[in-house]
PDB file of N, H, CA, C and O in Angstrom:
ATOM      1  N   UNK A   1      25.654  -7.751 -23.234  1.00  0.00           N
ATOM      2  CA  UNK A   1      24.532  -8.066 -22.385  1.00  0.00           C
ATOM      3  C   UNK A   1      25.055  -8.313 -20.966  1.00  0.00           C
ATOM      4  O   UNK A   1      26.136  -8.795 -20.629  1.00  0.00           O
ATOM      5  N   UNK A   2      24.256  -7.966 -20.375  1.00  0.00           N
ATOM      6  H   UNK A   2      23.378  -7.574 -20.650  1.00  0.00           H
ATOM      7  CA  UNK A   2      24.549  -7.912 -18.527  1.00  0.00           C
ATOM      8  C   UNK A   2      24.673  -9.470 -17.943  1.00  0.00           C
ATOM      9  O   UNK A   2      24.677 -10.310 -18.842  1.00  0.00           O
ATOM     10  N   UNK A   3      24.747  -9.850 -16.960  1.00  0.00           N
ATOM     11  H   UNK A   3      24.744  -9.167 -16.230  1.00  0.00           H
ATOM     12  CA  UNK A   3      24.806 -11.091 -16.170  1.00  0.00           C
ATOM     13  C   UNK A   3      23.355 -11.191 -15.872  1.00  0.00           C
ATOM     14  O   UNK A   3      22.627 -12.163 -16.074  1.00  0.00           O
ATOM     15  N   UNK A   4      22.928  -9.603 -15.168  1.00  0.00           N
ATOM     16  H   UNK A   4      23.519  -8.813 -15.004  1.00  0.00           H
ATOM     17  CA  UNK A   4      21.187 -10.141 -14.945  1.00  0.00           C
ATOM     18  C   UNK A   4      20.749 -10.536 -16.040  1.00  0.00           C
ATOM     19  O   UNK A   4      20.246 -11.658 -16.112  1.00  0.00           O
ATOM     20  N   UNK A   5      20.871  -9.402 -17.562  1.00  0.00           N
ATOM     21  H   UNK A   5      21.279  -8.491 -17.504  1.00  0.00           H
ATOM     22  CA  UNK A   5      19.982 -10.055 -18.603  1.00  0.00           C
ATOM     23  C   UNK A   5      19.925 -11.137 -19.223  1.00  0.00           C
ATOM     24  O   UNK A   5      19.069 -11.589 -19.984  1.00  0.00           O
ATOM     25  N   UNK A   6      21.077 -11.614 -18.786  1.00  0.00           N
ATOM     26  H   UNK A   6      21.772 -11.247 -18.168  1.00  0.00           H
ATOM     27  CA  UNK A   6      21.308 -13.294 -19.484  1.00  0.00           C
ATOM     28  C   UNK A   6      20.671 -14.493 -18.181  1.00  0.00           C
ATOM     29  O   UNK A   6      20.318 -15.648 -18.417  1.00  0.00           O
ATOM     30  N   UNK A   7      20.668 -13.796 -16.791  1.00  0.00           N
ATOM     31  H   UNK A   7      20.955 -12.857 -16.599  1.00  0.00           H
ATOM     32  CA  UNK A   7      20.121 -14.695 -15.882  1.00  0.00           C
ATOM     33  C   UNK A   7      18.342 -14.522 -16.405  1.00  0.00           C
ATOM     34  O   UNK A   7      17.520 -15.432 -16.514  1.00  0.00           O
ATOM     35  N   UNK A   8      18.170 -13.230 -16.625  1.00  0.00           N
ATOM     36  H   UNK A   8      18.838 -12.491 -16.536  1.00  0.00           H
ATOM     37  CA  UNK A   8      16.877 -13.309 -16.876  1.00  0.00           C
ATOM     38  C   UNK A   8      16.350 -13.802 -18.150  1.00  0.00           C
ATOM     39  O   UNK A   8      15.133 -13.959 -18.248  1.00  0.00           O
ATOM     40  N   UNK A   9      16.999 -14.023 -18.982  1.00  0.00           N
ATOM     41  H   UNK A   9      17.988 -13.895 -18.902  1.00  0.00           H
ATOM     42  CA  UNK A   9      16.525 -14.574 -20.264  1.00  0.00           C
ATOM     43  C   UNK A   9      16.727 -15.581 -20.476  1.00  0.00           C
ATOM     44  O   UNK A   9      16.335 -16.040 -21.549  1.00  0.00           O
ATOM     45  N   UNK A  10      17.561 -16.540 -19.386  1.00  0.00           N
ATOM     46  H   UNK A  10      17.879 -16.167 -18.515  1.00  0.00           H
ATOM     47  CA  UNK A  10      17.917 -18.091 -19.210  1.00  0.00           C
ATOM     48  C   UNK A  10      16.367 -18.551 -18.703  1.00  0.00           C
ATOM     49  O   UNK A  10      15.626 -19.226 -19.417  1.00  0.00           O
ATOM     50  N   UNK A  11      16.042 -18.124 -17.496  1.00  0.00           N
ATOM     51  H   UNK A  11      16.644 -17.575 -16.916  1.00  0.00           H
ATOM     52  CA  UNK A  11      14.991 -18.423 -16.823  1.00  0.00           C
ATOM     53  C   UNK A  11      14.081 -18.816 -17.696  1.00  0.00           C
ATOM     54  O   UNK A  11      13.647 -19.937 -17.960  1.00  0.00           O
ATOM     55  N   UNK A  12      13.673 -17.019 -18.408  1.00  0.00           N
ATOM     56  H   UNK A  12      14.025 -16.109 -18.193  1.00  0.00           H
ATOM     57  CA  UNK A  12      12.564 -17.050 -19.387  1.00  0.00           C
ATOM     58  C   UNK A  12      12.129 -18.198 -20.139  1.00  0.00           C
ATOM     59  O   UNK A  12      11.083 -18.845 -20.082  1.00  0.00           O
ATOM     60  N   UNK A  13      13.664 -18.367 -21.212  1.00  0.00           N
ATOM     61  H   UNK A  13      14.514 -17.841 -21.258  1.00  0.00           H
ATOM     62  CA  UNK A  13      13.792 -19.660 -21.797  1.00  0.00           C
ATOM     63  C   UNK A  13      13.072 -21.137 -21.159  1.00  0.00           C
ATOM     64  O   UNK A  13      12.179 -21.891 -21.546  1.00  0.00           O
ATOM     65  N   UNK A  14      13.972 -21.082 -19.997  1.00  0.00           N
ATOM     66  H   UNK A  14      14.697 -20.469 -19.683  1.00  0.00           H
ATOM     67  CA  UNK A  14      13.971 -22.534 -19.745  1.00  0.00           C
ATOM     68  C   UNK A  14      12.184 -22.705 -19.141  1.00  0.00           C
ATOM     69  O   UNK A  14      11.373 -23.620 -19.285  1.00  0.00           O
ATOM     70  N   UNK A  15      12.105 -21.522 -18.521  1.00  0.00           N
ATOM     71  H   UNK A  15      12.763 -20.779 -18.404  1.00  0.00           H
ATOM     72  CA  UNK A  15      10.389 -21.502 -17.948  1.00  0.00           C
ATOM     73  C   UNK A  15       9.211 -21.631 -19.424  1.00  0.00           C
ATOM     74  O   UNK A  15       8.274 -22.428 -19.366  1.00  0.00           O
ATOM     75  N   UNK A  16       9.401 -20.883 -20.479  1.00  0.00           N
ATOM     76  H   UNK A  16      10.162 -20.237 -20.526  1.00  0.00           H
ATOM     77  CA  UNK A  16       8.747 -21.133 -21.690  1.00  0.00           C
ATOM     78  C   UNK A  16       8.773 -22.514 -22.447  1.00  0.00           C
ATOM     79  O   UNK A  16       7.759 -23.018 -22.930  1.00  0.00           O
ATOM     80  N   UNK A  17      10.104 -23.113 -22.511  1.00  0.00           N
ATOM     81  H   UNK A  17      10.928 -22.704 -22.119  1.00  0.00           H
ATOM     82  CA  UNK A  17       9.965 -24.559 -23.356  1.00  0.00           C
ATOM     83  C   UNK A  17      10.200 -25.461 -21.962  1.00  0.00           C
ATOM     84  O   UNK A  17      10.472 -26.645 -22.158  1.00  0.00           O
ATOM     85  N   UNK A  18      10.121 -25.020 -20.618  1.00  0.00           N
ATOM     86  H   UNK A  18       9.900 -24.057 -20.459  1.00  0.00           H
ATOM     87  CA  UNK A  18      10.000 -26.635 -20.067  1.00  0.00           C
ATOM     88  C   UNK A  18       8.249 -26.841 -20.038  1.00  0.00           C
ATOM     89  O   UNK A  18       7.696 -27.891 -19.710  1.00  0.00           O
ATOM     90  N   UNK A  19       7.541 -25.571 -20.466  1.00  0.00           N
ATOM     91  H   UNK A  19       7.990 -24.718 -20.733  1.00  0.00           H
ATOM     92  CA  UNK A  19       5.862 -26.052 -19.907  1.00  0.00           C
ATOM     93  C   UNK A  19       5.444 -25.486 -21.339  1.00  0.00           C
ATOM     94  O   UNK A  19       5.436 -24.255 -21.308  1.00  0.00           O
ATOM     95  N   UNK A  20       5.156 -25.913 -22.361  1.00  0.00           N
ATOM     96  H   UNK A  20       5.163 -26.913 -22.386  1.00  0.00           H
ATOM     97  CA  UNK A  20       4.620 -25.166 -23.597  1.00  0.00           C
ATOM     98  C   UNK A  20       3.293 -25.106 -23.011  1.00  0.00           C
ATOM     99  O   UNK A  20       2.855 -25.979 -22.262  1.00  0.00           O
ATOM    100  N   UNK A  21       2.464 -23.740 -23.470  1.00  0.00           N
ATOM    101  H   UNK A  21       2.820 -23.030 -24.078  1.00  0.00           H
ATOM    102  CA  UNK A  21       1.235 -23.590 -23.282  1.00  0.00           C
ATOM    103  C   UNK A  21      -0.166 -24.406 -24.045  1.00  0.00           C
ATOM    104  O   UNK A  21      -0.237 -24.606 -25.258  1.00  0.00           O
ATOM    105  N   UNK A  22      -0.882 -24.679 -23.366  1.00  0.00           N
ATOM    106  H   UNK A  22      -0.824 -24.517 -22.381  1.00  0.00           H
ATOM    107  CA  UNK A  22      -2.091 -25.953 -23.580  1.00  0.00           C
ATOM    108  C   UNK A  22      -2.667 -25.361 -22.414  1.00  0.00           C
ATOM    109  O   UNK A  22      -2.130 -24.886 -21.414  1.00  0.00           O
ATOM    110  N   UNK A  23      -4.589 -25.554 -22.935  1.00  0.00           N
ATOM    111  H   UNK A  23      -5.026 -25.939 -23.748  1.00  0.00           H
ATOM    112  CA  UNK A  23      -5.064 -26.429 -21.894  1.00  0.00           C
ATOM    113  C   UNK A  23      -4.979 -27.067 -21.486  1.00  0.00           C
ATOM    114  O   UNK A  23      -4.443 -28.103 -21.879  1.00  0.00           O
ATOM    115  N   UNK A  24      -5.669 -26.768 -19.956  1.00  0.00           N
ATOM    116  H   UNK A  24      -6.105 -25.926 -19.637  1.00  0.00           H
ATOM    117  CA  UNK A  24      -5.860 -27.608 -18.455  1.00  0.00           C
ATOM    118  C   UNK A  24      -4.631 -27.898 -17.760  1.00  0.00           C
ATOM    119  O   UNK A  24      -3.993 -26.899 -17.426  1.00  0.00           O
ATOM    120  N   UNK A  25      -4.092 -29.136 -17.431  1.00  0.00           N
ATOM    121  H   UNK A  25      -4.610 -29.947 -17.703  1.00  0.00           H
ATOM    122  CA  UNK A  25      -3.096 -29.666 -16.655  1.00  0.00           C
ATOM    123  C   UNK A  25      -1.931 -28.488 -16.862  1.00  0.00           C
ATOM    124  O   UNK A  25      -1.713 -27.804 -15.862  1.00  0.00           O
ATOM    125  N   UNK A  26      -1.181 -28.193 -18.036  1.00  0.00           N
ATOM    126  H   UNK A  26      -1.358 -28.749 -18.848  1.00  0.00           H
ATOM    127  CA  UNK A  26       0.113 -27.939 -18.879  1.00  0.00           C
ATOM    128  C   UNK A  26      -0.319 -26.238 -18.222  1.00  0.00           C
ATOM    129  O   UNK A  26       0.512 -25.657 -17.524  1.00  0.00           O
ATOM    130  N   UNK A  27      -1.797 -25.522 -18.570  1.00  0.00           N
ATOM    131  H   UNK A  27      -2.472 -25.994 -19.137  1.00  0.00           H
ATOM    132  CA  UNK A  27      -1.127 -24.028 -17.885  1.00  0.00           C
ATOM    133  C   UNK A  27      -1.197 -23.890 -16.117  1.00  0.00           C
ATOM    134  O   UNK A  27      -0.741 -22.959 -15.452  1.00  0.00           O
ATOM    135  N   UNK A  28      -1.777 -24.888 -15.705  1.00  0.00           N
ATOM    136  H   UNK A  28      -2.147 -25.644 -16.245  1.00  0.00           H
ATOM    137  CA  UNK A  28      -1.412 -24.974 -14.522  1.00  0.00           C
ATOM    138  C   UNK A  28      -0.013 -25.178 -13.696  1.00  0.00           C
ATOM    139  O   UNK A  28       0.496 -24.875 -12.617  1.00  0.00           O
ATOM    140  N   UNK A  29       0.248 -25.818 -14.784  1.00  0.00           N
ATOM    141  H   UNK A  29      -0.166 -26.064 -15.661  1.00  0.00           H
ATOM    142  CA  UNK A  29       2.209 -26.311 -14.091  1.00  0.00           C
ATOM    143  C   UNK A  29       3.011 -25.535 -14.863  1.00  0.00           C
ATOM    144  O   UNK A  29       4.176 -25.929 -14.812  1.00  0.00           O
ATOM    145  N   UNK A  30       2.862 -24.662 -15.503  1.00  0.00           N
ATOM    146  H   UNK A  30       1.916 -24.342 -15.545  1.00  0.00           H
ATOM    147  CA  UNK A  30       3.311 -23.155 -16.145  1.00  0.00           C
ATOM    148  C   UNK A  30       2.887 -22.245 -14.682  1.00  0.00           C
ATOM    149  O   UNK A  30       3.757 -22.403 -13.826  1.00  0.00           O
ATOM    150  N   UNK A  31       2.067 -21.595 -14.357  1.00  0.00           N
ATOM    151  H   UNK A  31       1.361 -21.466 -15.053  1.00  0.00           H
ATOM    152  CA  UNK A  31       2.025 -21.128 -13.428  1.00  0.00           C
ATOM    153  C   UNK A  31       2.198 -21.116 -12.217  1.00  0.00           C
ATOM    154  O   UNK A  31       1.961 -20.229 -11.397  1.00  0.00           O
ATOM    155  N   UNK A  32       3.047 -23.133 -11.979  1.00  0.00           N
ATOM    156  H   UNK A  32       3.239 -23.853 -12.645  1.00  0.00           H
ATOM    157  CA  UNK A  32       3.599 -23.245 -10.982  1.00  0.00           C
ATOM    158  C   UNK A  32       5.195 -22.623 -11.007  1.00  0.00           C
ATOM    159  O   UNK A  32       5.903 -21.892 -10.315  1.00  0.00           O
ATOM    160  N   UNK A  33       5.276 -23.395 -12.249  1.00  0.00           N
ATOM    161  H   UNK A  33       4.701 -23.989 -12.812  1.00  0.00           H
ATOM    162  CA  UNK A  33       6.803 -22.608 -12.579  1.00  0.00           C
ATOM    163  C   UNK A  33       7.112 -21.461 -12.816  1.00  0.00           C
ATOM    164  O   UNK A  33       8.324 -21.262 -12.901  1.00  0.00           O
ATOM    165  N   UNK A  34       6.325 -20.450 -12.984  1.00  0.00           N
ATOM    166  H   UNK A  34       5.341 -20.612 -12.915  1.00  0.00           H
ATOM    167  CA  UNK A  34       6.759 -19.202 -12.624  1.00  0.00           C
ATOM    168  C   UNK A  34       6.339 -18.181 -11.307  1.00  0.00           C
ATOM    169  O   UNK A  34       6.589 -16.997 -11.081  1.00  0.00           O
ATOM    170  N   UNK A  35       5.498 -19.342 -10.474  1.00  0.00           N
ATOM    171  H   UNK A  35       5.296 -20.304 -10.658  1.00  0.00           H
ATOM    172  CA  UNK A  35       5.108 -18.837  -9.297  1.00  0.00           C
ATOM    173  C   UNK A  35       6.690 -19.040  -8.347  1.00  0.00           C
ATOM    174  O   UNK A  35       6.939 -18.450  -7.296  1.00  0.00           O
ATOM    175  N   UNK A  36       7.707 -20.134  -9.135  1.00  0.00           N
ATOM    176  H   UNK A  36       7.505 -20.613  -9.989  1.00  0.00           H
ATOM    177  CA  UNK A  36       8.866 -20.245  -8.561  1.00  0.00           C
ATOM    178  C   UNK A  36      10.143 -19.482  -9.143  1.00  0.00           C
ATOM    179  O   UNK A  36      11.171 -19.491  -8.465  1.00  0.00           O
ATOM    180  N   UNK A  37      10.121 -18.921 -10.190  1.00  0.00           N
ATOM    181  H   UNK A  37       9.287 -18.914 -10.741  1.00  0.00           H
ATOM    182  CA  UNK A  37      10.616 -18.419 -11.354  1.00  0.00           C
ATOM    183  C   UNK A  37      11.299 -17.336 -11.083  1.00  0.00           C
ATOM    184  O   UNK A  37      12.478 -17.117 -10.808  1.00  0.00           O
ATOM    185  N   UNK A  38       9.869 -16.363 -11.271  1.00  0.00           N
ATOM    186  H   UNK A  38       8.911 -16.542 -11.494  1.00  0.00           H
ATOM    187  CA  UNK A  38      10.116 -15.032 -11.081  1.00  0.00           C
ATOM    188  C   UNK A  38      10.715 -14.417  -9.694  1.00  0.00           C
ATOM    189  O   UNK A  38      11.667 -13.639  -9.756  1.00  0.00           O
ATOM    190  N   UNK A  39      10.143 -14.778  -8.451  1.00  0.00           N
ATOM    191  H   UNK A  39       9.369 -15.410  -8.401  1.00  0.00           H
ATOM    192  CA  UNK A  39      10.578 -14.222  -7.345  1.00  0.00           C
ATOM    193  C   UNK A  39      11.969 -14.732  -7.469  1.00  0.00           C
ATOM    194  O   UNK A  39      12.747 -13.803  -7.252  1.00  0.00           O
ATOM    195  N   UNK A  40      12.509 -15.703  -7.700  1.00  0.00           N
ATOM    196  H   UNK A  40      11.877 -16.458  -7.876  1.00  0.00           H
ATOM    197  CA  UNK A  40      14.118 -15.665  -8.345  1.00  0.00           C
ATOM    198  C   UNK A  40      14.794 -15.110  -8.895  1.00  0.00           C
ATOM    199  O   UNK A  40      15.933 -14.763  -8.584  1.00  0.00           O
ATOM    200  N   UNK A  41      13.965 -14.838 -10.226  1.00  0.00           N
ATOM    201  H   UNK A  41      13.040 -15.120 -10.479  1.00  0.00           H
ATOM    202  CA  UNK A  41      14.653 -13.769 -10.859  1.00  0.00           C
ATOM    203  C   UNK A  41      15.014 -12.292 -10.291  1.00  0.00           C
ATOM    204  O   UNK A  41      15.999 -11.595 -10.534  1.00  0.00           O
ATOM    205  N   UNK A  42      14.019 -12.072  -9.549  1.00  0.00           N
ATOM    206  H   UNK A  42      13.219 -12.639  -9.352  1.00  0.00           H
ATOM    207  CA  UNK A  42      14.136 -11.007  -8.659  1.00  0.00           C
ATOM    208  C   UNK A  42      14.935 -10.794  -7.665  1.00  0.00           C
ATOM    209  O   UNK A  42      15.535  -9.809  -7.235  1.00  0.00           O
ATOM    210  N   UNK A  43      14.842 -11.890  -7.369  1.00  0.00           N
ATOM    211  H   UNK A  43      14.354 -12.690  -7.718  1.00  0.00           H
ATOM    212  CA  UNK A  43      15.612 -11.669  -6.025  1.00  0.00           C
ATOM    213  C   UNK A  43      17.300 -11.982  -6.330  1.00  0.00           C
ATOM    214  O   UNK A  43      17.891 -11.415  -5.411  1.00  0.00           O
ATOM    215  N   UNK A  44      18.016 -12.455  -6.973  1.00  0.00           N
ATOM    216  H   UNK A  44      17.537 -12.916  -7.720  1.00  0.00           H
ATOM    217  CA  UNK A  44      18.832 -11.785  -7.771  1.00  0.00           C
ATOM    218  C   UNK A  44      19.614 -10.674  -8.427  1.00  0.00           C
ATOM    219  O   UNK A  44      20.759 -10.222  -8.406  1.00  0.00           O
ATOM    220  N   UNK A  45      18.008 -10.358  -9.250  1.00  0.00           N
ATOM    221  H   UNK A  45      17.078 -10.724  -9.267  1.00  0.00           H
ATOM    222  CA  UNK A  45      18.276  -8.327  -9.667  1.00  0.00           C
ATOM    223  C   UNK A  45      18.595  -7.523  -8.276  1.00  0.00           C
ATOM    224  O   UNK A  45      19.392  -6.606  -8.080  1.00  0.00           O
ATOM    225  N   UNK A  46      17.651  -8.219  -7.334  1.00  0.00           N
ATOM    226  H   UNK A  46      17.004  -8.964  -7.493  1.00  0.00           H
ATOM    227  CA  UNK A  46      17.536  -7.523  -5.969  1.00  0.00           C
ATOM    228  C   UNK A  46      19.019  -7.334  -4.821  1.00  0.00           C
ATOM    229  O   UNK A  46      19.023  -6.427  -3.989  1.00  0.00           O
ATOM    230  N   UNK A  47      20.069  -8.213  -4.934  1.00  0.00           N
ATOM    231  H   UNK A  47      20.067  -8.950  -5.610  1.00  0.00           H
ATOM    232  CA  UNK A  47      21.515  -9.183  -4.296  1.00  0.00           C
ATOM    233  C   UNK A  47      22.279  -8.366  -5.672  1.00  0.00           C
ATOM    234  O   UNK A  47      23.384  -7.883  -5.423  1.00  0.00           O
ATOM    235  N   UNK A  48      21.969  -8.266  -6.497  1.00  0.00           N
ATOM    236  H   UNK A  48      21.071  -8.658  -6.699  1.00  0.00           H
ATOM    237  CA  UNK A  48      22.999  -7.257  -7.439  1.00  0.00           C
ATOM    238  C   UNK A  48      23.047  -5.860  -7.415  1.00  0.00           C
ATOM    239  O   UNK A  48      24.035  -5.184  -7.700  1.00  0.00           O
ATOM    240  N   UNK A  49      21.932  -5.439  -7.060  1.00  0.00           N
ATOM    241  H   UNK A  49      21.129  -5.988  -6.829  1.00  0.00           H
ATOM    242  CA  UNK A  49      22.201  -4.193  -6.926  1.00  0.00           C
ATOM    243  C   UNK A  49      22.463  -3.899  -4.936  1.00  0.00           C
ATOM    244  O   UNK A  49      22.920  -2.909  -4.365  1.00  0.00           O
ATOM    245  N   UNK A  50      22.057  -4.940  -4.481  1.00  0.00           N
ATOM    246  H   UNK A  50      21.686  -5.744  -4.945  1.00  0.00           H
ATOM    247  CA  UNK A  50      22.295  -4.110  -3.244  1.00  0.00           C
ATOM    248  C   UNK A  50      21.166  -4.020  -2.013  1.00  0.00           C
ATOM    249  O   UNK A  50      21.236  -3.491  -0.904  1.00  0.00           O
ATOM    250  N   UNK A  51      20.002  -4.827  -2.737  1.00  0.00           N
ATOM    251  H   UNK A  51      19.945  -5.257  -3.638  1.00  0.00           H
ATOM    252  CA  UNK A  51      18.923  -4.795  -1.428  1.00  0.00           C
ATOM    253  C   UNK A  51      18.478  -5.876  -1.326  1.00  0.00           C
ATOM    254  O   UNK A  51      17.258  -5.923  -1.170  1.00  0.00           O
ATOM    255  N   UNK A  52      18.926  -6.651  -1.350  1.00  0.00           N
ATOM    256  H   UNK A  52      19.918  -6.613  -1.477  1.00  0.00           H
ATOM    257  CA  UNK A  52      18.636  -7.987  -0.903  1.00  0.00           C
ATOM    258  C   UNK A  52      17.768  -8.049  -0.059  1.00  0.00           C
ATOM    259  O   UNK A  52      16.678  -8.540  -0.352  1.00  0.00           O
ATOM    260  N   UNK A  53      18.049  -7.532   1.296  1.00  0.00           N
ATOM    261  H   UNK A  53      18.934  -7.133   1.534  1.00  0.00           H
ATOM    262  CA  UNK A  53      17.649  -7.261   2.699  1.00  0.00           C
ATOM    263  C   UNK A  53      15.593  -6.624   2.333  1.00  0.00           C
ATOM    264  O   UNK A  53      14.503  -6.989   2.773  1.00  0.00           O
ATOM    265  N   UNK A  54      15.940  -5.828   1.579  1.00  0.00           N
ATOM    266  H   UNK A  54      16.825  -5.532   1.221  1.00  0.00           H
ATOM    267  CA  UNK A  54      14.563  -5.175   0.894  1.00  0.00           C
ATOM    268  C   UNK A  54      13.706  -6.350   0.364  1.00  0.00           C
ATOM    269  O   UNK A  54      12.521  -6.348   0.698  1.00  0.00           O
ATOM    270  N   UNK A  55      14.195  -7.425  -0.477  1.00  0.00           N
ATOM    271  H   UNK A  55      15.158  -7.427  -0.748  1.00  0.00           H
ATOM    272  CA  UNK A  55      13.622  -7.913  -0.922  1.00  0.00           C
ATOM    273  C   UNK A  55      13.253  -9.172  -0.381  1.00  0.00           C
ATOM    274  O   UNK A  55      12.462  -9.949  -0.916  1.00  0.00           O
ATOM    275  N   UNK A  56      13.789  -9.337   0.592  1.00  0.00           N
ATOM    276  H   UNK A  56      14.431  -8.706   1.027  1.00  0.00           H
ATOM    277  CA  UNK A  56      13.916 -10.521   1.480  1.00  0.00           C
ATOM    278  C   UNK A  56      12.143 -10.386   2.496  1.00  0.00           C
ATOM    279  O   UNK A  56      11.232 -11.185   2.713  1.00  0.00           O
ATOM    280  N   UNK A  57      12.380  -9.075   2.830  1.00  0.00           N
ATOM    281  H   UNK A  57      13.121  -8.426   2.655  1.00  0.00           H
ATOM    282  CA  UNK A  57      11.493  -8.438   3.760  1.00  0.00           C
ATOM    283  C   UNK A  57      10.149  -8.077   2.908  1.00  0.00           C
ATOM    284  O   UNK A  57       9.081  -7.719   3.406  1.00  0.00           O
ATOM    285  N   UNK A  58      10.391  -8.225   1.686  1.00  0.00           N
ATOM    286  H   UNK A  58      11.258  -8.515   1.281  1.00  0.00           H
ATOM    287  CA  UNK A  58       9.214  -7.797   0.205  1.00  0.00           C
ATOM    288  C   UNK A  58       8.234  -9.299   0.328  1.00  0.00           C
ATOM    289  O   UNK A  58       7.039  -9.576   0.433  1.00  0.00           O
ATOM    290  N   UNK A  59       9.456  -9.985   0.248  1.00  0.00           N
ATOM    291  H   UNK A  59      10.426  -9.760   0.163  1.00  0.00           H
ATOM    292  CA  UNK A  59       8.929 -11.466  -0.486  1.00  0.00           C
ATOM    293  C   UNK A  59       8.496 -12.051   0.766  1.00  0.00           C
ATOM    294  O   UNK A  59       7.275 -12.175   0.669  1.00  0.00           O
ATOM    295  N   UNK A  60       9.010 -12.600   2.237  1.00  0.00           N
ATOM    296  H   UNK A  60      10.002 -12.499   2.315  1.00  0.00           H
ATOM    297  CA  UNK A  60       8.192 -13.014   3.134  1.00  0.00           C
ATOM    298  C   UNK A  60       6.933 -12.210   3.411  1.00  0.00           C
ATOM    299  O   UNK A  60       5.981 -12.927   3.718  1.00  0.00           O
ATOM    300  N   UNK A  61       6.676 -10.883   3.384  1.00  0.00           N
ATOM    301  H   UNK A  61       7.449 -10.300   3.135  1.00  0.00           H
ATOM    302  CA  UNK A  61       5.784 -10.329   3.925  1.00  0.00           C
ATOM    303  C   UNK A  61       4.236 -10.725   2.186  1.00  0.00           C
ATOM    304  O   UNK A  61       3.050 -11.038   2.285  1.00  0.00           O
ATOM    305  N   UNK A  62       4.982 -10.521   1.088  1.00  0.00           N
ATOM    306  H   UNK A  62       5.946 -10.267   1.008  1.00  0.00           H
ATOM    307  CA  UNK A  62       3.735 -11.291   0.359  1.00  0.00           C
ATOM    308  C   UNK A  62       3.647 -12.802   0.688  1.00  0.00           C
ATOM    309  O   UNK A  62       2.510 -12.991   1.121  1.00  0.00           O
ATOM    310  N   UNK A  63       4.083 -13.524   0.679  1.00  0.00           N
ATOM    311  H   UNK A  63       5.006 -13.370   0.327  1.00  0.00           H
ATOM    312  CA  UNK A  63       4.043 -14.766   0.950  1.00  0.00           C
ATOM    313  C   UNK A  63       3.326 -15.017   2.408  1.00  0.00           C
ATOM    314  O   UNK A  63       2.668 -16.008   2.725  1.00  0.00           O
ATOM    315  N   UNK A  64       3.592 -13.989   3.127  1.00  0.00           N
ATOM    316  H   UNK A  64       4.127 -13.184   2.869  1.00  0.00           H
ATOM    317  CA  UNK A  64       2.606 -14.775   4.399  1.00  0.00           C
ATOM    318  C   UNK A  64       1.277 -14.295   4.537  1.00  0.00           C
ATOM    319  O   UNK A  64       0.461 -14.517   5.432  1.00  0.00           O
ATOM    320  N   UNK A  65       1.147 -13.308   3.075  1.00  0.00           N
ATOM    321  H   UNK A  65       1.809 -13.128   2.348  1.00  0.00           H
ATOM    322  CA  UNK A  65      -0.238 -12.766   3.065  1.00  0.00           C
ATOM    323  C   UNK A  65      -0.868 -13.261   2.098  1.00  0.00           C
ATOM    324  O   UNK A  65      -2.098 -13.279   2.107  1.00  0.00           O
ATOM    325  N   UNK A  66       0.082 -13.914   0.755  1.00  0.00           N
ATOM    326  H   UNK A  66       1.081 -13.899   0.748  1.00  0.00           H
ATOM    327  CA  UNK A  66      -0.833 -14.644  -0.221  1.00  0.00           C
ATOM    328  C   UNK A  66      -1.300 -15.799   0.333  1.00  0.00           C
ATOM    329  O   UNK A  66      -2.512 -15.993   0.427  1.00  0.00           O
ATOM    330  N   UNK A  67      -0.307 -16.774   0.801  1.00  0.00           N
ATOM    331  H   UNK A  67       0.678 -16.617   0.724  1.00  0.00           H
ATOM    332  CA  UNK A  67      -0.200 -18.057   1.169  1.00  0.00           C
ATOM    333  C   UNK A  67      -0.672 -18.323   2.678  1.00  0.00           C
ATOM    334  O   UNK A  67      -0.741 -19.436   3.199  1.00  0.00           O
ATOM    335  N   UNK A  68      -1.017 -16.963   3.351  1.00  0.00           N
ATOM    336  H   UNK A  68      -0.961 -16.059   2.928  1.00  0.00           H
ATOM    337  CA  UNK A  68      -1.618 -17.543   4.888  1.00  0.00           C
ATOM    338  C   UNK A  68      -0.630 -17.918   5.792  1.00  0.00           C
ATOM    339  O   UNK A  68      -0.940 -18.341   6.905  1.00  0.00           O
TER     340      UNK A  68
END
């Protein structure tokens, strides 16, 4: 197994049993944690192969259009 796939299946892990799924409060702070999660994980895959710079320029430009 790769370094990404074990970075990515650490995440997974730790993002799945730190918020078990429930109503109300519990999937809300699940979807905080992978609103922080994933663009990590990515951006990672992104610094391993080589475009960092790409993804750098990916992720501010959604972020100043999701978030205003």
């Amino acid at each position: 197994m790769t370094f990404t796939k074990r970075v990515f299946l650490g995440f997974s892990l730790v993002a799945c049993l730190a918020t078990p799924l429930r109503a109300g409060e519990t999937l809300t702070k699940t979807g905080d944690v992978l609103q922080i999660l994933l663009p990590a994980i990515a951006g990672v895959c992104a610094i391993r192969q080589g475009m960092g710079s790409t993804f750098a320029a990916g992720f501010i430009t959604t972020e100043s259009v999701t978030h205003g």
